[in-house]
MITI-338381 format. One record per residue: x, y, z of N, C-alpha, C in turn; residue in one letter; residue number from 1. Coordinates in steps of 0.1 Angstrom, whole numbers. Atoms other than C-alpha are relative to their C-alpha. Layout:
N
- X/Y/Z/X/Y/Z/X/Y/Z/a/NUM
...
***
This chain:
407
- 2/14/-5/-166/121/213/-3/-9/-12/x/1
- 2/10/7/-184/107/182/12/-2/-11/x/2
- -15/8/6/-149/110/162/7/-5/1/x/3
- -7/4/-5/-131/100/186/-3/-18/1/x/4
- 8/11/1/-155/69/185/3/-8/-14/x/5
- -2/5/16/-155/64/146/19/-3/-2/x/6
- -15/4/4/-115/64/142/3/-13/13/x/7
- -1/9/-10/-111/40/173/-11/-13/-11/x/8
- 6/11/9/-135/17/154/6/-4/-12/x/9
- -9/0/11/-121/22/121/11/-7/-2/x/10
- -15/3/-2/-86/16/133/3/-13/8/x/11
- 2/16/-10/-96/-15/157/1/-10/-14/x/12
- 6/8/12/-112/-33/123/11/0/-9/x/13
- -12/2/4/-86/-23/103/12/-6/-1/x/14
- -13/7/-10/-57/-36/126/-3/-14/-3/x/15
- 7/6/-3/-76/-62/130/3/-12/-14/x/16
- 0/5/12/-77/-73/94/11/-3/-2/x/17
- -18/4/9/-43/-68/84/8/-7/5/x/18
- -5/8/-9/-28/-85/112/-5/-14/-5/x/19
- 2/9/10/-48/-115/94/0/-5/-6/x/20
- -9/3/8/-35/-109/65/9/-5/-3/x/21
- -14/3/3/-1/-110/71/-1/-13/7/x/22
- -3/13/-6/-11/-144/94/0/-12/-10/x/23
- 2/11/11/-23/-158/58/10/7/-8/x/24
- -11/-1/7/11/-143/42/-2/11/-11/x/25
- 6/-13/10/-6/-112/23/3/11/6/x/26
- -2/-10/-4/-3/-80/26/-9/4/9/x/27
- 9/-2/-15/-20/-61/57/-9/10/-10/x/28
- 12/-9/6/-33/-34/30/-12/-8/-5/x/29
- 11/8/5/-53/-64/11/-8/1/18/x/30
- 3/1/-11/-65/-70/48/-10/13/5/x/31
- 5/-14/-5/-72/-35/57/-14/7/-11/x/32
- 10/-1/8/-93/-30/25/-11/-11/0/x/33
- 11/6/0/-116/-56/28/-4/4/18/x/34
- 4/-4/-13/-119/-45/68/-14/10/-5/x/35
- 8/-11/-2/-136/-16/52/-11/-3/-10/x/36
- 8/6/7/-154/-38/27/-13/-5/6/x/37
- 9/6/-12/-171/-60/56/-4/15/5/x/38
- 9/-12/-6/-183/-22/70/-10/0/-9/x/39
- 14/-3/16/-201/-15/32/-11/-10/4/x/40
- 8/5/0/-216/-44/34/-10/-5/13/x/41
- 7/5/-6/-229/-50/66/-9/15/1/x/42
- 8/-15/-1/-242/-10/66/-9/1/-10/x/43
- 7/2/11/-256/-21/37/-15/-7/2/x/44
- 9/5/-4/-280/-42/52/-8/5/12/x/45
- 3/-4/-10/-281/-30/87/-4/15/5/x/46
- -7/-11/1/-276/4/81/-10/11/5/x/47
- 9/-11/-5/-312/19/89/-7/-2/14/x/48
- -1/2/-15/-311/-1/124/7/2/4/x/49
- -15/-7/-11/-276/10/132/5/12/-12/x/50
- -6/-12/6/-269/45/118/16/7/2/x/51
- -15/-1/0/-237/45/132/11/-6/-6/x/52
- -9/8/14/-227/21/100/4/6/-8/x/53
- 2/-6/14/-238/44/79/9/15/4/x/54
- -11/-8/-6/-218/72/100/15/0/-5/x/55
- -17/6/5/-185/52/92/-1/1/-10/x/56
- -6/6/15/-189/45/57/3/15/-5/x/57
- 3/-12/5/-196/84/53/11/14/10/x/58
- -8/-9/-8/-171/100/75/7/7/-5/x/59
- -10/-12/7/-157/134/69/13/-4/7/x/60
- -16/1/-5/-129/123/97/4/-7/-5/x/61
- -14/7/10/-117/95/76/1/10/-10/x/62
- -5/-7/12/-116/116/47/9/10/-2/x/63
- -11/-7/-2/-94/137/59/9/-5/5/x/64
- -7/11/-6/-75/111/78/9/-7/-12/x/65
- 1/9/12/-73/92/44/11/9/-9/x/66
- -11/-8/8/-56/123/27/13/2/6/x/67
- -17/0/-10/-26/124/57/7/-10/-4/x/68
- -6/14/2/-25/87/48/6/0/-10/x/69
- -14/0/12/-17/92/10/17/6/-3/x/70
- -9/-7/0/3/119/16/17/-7/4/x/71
- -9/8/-2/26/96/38/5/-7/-8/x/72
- 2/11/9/19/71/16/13/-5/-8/x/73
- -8/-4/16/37/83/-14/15/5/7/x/74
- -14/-2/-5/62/102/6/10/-14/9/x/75
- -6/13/0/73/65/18/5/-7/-10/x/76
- -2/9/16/70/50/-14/17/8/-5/x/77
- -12/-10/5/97/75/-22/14/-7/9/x/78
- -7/6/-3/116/65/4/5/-11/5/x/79
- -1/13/3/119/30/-3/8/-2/-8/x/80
- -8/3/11/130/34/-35/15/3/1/x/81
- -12/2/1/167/29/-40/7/2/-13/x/82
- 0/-4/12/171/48/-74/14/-6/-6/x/83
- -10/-2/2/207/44/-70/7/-16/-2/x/84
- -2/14/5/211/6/-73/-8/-3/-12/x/85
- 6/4/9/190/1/-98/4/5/-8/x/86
- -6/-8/10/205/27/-121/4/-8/-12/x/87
- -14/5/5/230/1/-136/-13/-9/-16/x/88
- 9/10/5/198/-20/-149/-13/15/-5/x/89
- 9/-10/3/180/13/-162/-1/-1/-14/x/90
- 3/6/14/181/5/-201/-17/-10/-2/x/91
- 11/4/-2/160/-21/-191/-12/-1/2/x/92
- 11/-3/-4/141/-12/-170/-9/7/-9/x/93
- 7/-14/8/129/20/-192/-8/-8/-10/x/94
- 10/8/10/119/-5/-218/-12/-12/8/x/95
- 13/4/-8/99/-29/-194/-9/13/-1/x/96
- 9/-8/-9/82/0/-177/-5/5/-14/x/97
- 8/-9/9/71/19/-213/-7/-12/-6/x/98
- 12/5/-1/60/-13/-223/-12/-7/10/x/99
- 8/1/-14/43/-23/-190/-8/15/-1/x/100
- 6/-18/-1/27/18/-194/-15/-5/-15/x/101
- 5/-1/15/17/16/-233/-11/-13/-1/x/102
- 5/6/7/5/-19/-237/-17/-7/12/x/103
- 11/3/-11/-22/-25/-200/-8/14/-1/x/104
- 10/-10/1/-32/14/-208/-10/0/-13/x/105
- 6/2/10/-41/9/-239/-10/-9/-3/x/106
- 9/14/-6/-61/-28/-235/-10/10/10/x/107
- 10/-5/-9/-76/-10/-205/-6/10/-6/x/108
- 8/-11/13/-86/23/-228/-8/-6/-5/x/109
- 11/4/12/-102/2/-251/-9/-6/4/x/110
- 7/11/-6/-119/-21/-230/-10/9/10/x/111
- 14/-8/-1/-136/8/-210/-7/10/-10/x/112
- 8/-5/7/-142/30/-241/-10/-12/-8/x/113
- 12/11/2/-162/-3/-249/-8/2/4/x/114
- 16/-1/-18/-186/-4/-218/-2/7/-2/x/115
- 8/-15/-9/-190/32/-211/-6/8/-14/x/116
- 8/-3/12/-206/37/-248/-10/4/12/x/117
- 12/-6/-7/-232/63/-238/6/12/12/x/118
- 1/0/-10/-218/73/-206/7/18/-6/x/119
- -5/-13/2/-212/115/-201/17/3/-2/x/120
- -10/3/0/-177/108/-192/8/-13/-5/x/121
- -5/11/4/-167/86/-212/19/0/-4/x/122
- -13/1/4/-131/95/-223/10/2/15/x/123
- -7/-1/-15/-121/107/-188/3/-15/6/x/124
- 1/11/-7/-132/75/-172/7/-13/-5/x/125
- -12/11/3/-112/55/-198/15/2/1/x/126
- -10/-5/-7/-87/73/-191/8/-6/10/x/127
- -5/1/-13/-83/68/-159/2/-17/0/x/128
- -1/15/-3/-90/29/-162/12/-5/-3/x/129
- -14/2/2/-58/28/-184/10/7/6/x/130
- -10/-3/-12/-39/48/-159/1/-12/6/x/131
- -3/17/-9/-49/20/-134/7/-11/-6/x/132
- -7/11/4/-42/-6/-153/13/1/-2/x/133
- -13/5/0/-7/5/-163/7/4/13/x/134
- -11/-2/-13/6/13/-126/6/-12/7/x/135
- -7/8/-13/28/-8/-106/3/7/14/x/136
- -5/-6/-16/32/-2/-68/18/-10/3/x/137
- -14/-2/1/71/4/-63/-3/-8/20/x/138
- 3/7/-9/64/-6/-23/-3/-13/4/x/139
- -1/10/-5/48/-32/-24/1/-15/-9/x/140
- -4/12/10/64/-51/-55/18/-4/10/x/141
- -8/-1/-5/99/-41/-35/-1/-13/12/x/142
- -2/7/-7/86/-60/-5/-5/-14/1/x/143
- 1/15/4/75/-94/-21/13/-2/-4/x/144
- -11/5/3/107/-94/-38/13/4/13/x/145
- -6/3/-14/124/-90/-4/0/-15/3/x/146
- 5/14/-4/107/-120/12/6/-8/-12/x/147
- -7/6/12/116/-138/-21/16/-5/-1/x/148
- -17/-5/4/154/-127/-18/-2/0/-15/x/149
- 0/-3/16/151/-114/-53/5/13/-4/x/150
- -1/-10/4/160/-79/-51/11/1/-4/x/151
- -15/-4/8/194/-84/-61/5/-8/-9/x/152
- -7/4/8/190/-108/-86/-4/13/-14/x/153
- 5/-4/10/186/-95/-123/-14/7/-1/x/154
- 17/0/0/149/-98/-125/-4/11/11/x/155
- 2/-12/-9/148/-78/-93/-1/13/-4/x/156
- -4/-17/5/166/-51/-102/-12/9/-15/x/157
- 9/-2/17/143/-50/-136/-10/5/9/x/158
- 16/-1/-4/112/-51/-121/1/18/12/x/159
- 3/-13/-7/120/-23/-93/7/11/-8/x/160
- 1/-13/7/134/4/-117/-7/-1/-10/x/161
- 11/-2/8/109/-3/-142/-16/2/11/x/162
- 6/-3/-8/87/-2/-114/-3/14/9/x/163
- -6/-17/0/101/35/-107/-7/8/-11/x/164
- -1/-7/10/100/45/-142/-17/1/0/x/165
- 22/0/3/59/36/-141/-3/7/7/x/166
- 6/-5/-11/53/54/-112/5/14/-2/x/167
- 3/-14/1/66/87/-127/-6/2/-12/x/168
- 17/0/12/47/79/-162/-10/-2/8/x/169
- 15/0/-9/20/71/-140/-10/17/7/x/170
- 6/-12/-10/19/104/-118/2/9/-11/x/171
- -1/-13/13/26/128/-157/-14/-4/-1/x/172
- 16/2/7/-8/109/-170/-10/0/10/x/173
- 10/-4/-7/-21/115/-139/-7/12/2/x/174
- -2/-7/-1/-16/149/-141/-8/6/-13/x/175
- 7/-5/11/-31/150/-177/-16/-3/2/x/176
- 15/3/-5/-61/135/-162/-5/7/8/x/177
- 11/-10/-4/-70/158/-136/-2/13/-6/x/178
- 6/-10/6/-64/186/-163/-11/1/-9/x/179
- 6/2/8/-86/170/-186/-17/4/9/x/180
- 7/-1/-9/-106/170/-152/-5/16/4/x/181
- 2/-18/-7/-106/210/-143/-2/4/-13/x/182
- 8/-6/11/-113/216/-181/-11/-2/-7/x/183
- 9/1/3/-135/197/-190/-4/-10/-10/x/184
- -4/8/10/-120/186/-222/19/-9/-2/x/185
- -12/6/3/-92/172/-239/10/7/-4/x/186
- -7/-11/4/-61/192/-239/5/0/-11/x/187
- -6/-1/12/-48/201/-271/14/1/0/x/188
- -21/4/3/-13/203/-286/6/12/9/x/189
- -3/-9/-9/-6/241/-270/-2/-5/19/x/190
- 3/-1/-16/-20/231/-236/10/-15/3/x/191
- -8/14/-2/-6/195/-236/15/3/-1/x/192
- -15/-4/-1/30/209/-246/0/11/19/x/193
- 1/-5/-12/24/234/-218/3/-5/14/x/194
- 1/11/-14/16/207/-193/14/-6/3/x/195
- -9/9/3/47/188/-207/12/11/7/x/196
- -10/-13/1/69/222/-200/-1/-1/19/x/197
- -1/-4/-12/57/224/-163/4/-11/8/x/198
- -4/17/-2/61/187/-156/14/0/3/x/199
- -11/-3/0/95/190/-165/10/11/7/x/200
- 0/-14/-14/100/221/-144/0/-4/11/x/201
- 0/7/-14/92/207/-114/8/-13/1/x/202
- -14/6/-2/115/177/-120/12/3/4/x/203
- -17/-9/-3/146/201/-126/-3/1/14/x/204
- 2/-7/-14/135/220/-95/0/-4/11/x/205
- 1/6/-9/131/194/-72/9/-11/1/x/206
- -9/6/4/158/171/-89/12/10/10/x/207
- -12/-8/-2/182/202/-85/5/-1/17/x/208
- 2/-4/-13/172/210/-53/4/-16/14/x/209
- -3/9/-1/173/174/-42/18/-8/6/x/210
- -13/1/-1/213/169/-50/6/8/4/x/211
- -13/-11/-2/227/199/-46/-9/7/17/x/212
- 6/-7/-15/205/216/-16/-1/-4/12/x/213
- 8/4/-15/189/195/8/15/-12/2/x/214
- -6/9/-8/221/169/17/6/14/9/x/215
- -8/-12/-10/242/204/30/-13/1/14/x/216
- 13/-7/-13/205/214/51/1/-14/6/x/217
- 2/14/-11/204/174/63/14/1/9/x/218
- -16/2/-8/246/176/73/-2/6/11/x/219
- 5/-17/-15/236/211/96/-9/-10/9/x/220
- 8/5/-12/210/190/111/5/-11/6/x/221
- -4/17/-5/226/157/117/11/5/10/x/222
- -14/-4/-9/258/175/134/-6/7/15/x/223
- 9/-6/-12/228/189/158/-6/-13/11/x/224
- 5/11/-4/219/150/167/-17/5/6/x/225
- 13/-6/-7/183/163/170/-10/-9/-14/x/226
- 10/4/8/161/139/149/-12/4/-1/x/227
- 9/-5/3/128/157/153/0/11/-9/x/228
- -4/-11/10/146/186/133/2/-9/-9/x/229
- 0/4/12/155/163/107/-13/-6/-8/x/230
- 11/5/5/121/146/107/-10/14/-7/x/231
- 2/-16/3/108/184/106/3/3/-14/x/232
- -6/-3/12/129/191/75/-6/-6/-13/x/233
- 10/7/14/115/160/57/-14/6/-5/x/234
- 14/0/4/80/167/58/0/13/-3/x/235
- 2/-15/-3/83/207/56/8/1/-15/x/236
- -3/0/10/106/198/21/-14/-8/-7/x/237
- 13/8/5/75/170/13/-12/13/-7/x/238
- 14/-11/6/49/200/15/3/13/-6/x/239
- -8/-12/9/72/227/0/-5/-6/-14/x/240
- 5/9/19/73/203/-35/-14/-3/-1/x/241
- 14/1/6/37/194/-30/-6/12/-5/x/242
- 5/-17/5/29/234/-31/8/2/-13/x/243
- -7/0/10/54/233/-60/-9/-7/-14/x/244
- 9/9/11/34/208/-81/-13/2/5/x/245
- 15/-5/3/-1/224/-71/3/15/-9/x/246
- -1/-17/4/10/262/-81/5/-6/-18/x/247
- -6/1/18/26/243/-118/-16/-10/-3/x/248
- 16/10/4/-14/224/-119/4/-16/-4/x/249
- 3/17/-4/0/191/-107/-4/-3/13/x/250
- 7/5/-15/-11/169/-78/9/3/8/x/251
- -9/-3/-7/6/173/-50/8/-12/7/x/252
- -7/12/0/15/139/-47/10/-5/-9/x/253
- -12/1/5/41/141/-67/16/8/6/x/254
- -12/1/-11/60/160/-41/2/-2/9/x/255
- -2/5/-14/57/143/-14/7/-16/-8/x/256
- -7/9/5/71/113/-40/15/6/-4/x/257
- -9/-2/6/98/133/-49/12/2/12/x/258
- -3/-7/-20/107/148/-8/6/-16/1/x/259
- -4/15/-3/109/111/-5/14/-7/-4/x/260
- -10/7/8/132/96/-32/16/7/2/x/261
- -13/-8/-1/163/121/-26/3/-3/21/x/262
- -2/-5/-18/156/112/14/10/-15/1/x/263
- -9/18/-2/189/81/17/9/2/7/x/264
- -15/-2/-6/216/72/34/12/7/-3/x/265
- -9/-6/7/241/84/14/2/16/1/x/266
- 2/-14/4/230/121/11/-5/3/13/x/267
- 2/-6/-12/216/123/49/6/-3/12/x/268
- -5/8/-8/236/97/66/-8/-9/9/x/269
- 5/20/-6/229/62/77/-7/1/14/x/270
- 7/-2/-9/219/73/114/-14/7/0/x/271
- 13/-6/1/191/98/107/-9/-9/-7/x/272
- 11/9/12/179/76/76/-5/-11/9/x/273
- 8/6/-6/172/50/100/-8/1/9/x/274
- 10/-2/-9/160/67/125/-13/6/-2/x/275
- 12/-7/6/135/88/108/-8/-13/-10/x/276
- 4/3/12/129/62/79/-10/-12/17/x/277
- 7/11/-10/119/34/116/-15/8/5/x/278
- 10/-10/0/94/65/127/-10/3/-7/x/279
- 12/-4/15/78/72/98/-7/-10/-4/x/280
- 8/12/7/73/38/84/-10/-4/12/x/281
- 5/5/-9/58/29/120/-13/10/8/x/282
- 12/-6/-1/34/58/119/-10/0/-14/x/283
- 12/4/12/20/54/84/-4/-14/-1/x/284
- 4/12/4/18/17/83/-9/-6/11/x/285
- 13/3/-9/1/15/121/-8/7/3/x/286
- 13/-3/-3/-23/44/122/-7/6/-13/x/287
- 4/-7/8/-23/63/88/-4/-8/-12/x/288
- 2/9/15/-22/38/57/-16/-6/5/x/289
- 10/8/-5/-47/16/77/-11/8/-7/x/290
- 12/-12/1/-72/48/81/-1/-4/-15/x/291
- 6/1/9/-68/51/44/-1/-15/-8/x/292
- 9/12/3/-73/15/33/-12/-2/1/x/293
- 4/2/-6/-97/13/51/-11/8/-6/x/294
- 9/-8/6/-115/44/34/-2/-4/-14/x/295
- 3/7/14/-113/26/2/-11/-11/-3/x/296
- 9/11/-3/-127/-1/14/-17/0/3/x/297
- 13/-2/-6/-161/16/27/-6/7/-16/x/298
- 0/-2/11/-160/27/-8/-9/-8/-11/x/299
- 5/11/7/-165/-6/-27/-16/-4/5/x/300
- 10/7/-2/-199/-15/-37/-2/-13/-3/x/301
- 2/13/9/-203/-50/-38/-10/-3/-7/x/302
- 10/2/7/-233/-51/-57/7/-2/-10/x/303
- -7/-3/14/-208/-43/-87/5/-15/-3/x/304
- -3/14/-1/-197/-83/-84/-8/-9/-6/x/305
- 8/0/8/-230/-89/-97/-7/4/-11/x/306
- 6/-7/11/-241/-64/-114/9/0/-16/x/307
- -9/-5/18/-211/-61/-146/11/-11/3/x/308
- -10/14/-4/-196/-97/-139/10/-1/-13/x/309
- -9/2/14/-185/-98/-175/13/10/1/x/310
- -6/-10/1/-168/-65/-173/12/-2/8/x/311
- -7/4/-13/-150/-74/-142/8/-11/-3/x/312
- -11/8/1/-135/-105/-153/10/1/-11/x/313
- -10/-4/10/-122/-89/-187/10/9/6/x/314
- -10/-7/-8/-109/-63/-164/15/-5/7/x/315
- -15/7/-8/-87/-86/-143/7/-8/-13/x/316
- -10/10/4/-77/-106/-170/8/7/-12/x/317
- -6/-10/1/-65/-76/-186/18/5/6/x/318
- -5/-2/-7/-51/-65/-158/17/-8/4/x/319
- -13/9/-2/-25/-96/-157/8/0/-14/x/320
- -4/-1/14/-23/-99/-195/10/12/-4/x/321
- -6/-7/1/-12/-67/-198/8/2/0/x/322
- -12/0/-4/15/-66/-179/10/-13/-2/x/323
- -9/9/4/30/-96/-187/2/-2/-15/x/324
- -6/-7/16/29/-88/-226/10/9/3/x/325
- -9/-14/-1/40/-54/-220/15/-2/4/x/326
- -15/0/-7/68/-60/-196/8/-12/-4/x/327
- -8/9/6/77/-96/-205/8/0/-8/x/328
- -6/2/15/85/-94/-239/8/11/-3/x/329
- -13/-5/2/111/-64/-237/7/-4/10/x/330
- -6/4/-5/125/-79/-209/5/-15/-4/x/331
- -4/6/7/130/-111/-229/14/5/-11/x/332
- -5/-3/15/143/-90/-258/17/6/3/x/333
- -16/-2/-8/171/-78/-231/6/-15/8/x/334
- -12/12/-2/183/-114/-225/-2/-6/12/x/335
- 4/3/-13/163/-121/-192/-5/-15/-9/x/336
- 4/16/2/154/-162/-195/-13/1/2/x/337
- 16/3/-3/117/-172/-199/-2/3/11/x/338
- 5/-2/-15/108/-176/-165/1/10/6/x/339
- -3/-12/-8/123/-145/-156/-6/11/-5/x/340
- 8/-7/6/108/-127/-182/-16/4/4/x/341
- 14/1/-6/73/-137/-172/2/4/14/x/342
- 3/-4/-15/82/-133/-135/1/16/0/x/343
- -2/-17/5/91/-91/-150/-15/-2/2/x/344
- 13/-3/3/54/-93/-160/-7/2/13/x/345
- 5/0/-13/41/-108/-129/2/6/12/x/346
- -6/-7/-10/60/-88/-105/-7/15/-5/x/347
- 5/-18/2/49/-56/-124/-15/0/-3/x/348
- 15/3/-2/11/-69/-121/-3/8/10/x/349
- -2/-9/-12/13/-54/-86/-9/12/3/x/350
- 1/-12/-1/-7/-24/-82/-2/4/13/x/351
- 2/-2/-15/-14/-20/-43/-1/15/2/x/352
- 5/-10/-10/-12/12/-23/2/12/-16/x/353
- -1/-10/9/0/33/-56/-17/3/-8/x/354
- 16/-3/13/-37/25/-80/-5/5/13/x/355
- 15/-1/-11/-59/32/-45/6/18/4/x/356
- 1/-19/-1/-42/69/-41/-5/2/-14/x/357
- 9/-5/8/-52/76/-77/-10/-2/-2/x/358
- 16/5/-6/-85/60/-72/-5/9/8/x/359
- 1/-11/-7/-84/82/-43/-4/15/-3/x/360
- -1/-17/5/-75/114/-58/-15/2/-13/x/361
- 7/2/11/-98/103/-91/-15/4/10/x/362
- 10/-3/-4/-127/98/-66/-5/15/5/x/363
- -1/-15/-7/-121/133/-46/-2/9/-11/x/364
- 0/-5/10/-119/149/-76/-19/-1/-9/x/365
- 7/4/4/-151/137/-85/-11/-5/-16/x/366
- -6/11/11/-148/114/-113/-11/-15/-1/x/367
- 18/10/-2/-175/88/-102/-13/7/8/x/368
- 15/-1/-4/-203/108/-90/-12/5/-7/x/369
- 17/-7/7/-237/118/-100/-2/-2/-12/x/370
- 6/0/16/-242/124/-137/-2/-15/-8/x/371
- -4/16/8/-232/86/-149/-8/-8/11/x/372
- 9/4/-8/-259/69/-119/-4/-13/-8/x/373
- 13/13/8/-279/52/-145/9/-7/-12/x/374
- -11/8/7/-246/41/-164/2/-11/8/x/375
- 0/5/-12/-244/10/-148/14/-7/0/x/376
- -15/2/-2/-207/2/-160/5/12/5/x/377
- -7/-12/-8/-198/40/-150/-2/1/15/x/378
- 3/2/-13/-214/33/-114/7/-5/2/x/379
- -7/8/-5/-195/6/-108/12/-1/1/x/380
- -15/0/1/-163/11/-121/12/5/12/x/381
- -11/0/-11/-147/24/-89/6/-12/6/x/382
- -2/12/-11/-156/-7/-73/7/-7/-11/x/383
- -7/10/8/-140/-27/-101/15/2/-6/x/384
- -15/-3/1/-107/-9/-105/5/-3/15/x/385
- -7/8/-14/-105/-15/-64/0/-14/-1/x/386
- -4/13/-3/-107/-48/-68/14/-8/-9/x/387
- -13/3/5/-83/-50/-94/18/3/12/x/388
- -9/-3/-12/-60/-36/-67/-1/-13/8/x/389
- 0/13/-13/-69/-62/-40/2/-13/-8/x/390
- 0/13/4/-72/-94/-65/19/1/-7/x/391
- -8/1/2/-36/-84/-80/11/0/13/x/392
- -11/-5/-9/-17/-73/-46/-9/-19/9/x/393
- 1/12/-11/-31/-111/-31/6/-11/-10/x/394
- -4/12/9/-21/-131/-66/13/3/0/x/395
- -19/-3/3/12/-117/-71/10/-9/7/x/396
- -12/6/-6/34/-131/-46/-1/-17/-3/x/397
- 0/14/1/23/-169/-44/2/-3/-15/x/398
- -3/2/14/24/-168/-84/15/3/1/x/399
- -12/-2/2/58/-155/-81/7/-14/10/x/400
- -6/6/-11/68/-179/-52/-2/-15/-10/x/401
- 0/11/5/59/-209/-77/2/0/-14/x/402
- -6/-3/9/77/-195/-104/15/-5/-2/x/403
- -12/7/-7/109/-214/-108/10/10/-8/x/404
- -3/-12/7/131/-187/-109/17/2/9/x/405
- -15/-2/-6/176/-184/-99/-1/10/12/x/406
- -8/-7/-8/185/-166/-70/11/11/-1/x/407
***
C-alpha cells in the first residue's frame, strides 16, 4: 500500500508539473524536475512533521523506477535519431560535435579542478563535470528544432548529427569514467587502449548485428502482424546489448542506445515502427521519464544556490560559452552564416534527459557521497550540474526562436 501510495504521489506531481510546462512552452522534463525540486524543499522544512516527505525524497521504489525510466530513456533517444538523413551533413557535423566535446570538457575540467582543490575525488569529479558539460541531448535538441521547422534546414541537420556524434563521445568518456570509478585510479596507456579495444568491439557487434541480423528477425515478425512480438524483440535486443556492454565493462546504457538507433522504418517497416515507436514513446514519456525526472529532482539541494553562488554562475556560463565556441566556430569554418553558426552552438547547449542519466548513473555509482561532506564545492556539485540541465533545456529554445535564422 505505502508504494502504491508514494508512486501515485510522485506521478500526480510530476504530471502535474510538466503539463505546466509545456502550458508555458518548455519542456515537460524541465517541469517534472522541479516537481521533484518543490518535494526537496518542502521535506526540507516539513519533513520531521510529515515523514512521509521524507519517505518520497528517499524512495527505494523510485529508484528503481528511475532505472526502467533511463533505460527507456536512451533506448528512445535512439530511436529518434535518424542517422540516415543526417549522414550527408556528417563532415560537419563530426567537426561541430569534437569541438562541442573538447572545448565545454575542457573549460568545465579546469573550472572544477579549480574548486575541488583539496577534495578526495578530485580528478573523478572533474571529470565527470566536463563530461556534463560537453553532452548534448539528441531528443530534446531534435524536438525544439521540430517546433522551429529547422530540422531540414542546414543548421538542422548540423546540429542533430553532431548532436549524435556527442552522444557516442559522451557515452566512450563515460565509460572511462566509471572505470576510473571501479579502480580507483586513472587508467593508464595498457588499460585505456584495452578500454578503447572493447568499446570498439561492441560497436562492430551491435553495428553488425544491427544491419545484417535484426531487419531479417523484424521481416518474420512483421509478416506475423503481431506487434507485441515485435515490441518483445525490441526490448529483449535492448537488454541483449546492454548485457553486451556490461560483460565488455561498459554501462549498459549504451545498448539500450544502440537497440534503439538501428530500430527505423526502413529496416522494420513503416507499420510496426509506428506502431511500436506510438507505444513506447506513450509509456516512457507518461509514466516512466516522469518517475525519473522526478527522481532527480528530490535530489537537488537547494541550499547549493546559496551556498557556491560564484561556482554556479561560472558553471552556467560555461556551460553556454562552451558550446557555442566549440561548435560555432567549426561550423562557421564549414560555410554555415553567422547566425546559423551561433544558432549550431546554441542548439548544441541543450543537455536535457541525456546529462540527468549520467548524473544518474554518476550518482548510483556513488560519485557524490560521503567522503567529500565537508567539501562544500564537492557537496554540492550534483545540485549544480542539475541545474545546468534545467537552466539550459528552458533557455535553449526561446534563444533560438529569436535568432534570426532561414528556413
Amino acid at each position: 500500500m505505502e508504494v502504491l501510495t508514494e508512486l501515485l504521489l510522485l506521478l500526480l506531481l510530476s504530471r502535474i508539473f510538466g503539463v505546466a510546462a509545456e502550458r508555458l512552452g518548455q519542456p515537460a522534463s524541465a517541469g517534472e524536475i522541479l516537481a521533484g525540486v518543490s518535494i526537496s524543499i518542502v521535506a526540507l522544512q516539513l519533513g520531521q512533521q510529515l515523514p512521509f516527505l521524507n519517505n518520497l525524497v528517499h524512495s527505494e521504489v523510485l529508484a528503481y523506477t528511475a532505472d526502467v525510466g533511463i533505460f527507456c530513456l536512451v533506448l528512445l533517444a535512439g530511436i529518434d535519431t535518424e542517422y540516415r538523413e543526417i549522414a550527408k551533413h556528417s563532415a560537419e557535423s563530426f567537426a561541430v560535435a569534437l569541438g562541442g566535446v573538447v572545448v565545454p570538457m575542457l573549460s568545465g575540467f579546469a573550472l572544477a579542478w579549480l574548486f575541488l582543490s583539496g577534495s578526495e575525488h578530485r580528478f573523478a569529479l572533474s571529470l565527470l563535470t566536463g563530461i556534463v558539460m560537453s553532452i548534448t541531448a539528441v531528443p530534446a535538441t531534435a524536438k525544439v528544432l521540430q517546433e522551429l521547422q529547422l530540422v531540414h534546414t542546414r543548421m538542422g541537420q548540423v546540429i542533430l548529427g553532431a548532436a549524435l556524434f556527442d552522444d557516442v563521445i559522451g557515452m566512450f568518456l563515460l565509460a572511462v569514467l566509471l572505470g576510473i570509478i571501479g579502480s580507483g585510479d586513472v587508467p593508464g596507456i595498457t588499460a585505456f587502449g584495452i578500454l578503447l579495444v572493447k568499446v570498439s568491439l561492441f560497436f562492430a557487434i551491435t553495428i553488425t548485428l544491427g544491419v545484417k541480423v535484426y531487419p531479417h528477425v523484424s521481416r518474420k515478425l512483421n509478416t506475423m502482424q503481431a506487434t507485441s512480438l515485435e515490441f518483445s524483440a525490441m526490448a529483449i535486443v535492448a537488454l541483449a546489448y546492454g548485457l553486451l556492454a556490461e560483460s565488455l565493462g561498459m554501462h549498459w546504457i549504451l545498448g539500450a542506445f544502440m537497440a534503439g538507433l538501428f530500430f527505423e522504418s526502413s529496416r522494420v517497416g513503416s507499420r510496426s515502427y509506428l506502431e511500436i515507436k506510438l507505444i513506447f514513446t506513450a509509456l516512457t514519456r507518461g509514466m516512466l521519464a516522469p518517475l525519473f525526472f522526478v527522481s532527480i529532482g528530490v535530489r537537488f539541494d537547494p541550499q547549493a544556490l546559496t551556498a557556491v553562488p560564484v561556482f554556479l554562475a561560472l558553471l552556467l556560463s560555461l556551460a553556454f560559452a562552451g558550446k557555442i565556441i566549440g561548435c560555432g566556430v567549426p561550423a562557421r569554418m564549414f560555410g554555415l552564416q553567422r547566425n546559423e553558426a551561433i544558432g549550431v552552438g546554441i542548439g548544441m547547449s541543450m543537455r536535457g534527459a541525456v546529462e540527468f542519466v549520467v548524473l544518474s548513473i554518476a550518482y548510483n555509482a556513488g560519485m557524490f557521497l560521503t567522503t567529500d561532506s565537508n567539501h562544500l564545492i564537492a557537496s554540492h556539485l550534483f545540485s549544480g550540474l542539475v541545474l545546468i540541465g534545467v537552466v539550459t533545456t528552458l533557455i535553449v529554445p526561446p534563444l533560438l526562436r529569436r535568432l534570426p535564422i532561414r528556413n
